[in-house]
N, C-alpha and C positions, 0 to 999 in steps of 0.2 A: 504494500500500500504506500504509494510513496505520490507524492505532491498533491497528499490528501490537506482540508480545513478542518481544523477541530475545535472545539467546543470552547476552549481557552482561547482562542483569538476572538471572543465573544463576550468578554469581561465589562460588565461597566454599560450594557445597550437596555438595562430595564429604567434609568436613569429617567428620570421625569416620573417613572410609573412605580417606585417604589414603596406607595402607600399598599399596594393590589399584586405584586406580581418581585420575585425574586431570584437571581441567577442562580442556574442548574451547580454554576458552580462552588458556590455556597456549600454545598453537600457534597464534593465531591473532583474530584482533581479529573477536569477534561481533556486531558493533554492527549490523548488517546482514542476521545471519542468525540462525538459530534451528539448523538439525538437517545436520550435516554432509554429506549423500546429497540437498541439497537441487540439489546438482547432477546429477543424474538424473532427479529425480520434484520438481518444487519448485512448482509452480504453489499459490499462496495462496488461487486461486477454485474450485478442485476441489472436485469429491463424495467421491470416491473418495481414504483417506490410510490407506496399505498399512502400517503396523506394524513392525518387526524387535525382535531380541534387543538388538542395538548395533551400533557403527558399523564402529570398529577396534581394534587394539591399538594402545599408545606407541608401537614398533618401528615399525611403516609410516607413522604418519603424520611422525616425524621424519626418518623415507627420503622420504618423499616430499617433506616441506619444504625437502630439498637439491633435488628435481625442478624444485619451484615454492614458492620462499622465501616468497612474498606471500599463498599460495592454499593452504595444505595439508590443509585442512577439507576433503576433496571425495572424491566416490566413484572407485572404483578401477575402470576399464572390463575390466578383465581378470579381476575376480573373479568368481567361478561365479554367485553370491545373486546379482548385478545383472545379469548375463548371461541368467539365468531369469528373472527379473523380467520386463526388457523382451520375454522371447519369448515367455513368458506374456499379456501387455497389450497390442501390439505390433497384435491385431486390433483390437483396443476403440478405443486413446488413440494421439498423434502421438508417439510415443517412441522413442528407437535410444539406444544403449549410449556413446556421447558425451555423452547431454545434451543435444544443442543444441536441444530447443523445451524445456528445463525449465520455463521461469517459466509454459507456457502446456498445456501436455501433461496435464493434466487429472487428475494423480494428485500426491500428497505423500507425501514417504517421510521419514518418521519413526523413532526408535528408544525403547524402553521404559528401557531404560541410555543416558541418555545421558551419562554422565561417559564418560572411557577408561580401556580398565583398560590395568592396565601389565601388559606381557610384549611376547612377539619372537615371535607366533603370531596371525594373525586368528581363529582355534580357540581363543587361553589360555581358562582356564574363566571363570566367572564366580563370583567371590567373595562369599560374602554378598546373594545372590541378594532375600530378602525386605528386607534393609534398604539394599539401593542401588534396588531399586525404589520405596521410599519417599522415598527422597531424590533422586529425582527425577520424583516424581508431580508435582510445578509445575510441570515443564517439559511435562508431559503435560497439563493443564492448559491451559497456555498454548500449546500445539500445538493445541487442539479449539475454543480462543476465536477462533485465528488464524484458522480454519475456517470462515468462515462461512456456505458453502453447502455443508458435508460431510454425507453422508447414510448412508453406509457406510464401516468401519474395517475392514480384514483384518487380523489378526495372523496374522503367519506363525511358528509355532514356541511353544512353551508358555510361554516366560520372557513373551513377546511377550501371549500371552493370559492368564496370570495376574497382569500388572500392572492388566488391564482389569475381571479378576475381583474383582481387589480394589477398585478403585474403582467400580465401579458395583453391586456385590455381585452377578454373574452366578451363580447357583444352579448351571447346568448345568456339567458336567464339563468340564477341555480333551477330553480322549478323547472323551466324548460328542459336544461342540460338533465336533471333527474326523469325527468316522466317520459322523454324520448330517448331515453339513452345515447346520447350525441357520443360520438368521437369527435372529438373540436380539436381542430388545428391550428395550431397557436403561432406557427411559423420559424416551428423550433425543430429538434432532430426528435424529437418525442409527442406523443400527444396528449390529452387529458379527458379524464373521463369524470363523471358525478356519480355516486353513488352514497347513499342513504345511510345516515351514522347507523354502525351496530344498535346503539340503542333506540332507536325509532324504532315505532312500532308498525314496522312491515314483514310481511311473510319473507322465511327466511329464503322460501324456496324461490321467490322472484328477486329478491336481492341476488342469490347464489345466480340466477340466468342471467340476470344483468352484468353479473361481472364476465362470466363467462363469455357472452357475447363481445366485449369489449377486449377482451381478452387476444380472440379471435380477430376479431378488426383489425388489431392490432401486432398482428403474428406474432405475439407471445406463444400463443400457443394452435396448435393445428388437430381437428376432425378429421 
């Protein structure tokens, strides 16, 4: 992995928003990584880099740093979002809800927030929605440069696809880009799809066709 961004050249961008929202690195020495969930979905040669809202709240990841003092940056196997995830992709990519082929599992999981906001809920809301996704558009950014065989992005959830909309200026709706299942081309080597957070409450089985289809579109994967 080399003339990768990592998570420490990202010091110091919650600045103005530190009443609501605090660095990943606070908890956690990034010198080695970029996106907290990198423990689930982390492969750096992937096509495929699945999108979220954000990671966690302050509350869990300081519970979990009593867990694992060294490692607290890391996905939660018992939450619902990563639970779906993997059973979602599970036919596609080499993935299970530990983790253990991350570096090679052929998808990245990314967040559009990625400072932490502070609260005692993986639900608290998110504060200041247009301007903490601007202040952390570089690490978006530096998440697509990381990339460099990615062909398709899903966002899942609308915070997730209006960070996307603002920086490529996507004309189409989230609504739209969710209910038609768009492959929107953004004028990049990749393209970007919508899909419906884990926790919405949509059947799983028309989430799982939509991705699938997208998938396909997008010769990730082939029928």
């Amino acid at each position: 992995m080399t003339n990768l961004i990592f998570g420490s050249s990202f010091k110091g961008i919650e600045k103005g928003l530190t009443d609501w929202y605090r660095n990943p690195n606070d908890f956690q020495d990034m010198e080695n990584r970029l996106h907290v969930c990198e423990t689930l979905f982390g492969d750096f040669n992937a096509k495929l880099m699945v999108l979220l809202q954000d990671a966690a709240d302050e509350e869990t990841l300081l519970t979990q740093k009593k867990l694992t003092p060294d490692s607290p940056l890391r996905h939660g196997p018992q939450i619902g979002t990563n639970r779906k995830l993997v059973k979602w992709f599970k036919d596609y990519f080499e993935v299970d809800i530990n983790g253990n082929n991350s570096k090679d599992c052929g998808i990245y999981y990314a967040n559009a927030i990625w400072l932490i906001k502070k609260g005692s809920d993986i639900s608290s809301p998110i504060y200041l929605q247009d301007k903490v996704l601007r202040a952390c558009e570089p690490v978006l950014d530096a998440t697509i440069n990381n990339l460099k065989e990615l062909k398709l992005i899903l966002a899942f959830g609308k915070s997730a696809f209006l960070a996307l909309k603002s920086k490529f200026n996507i004309q189409e709706s989230w609504e739209d880009a969710l209910a038609n299942n768009l492959l929107i081309d953004v004028g990049e080597r990749f393209k970007v799809g919508a899909i419906n957070h884990p926790r919405a409450s949509i059947a799983s089985l028309l989430t799982q066709a939509r991705i699938k289809n997208l998938l396909i579109e997008s010769k990730i994967i082939q029928i």
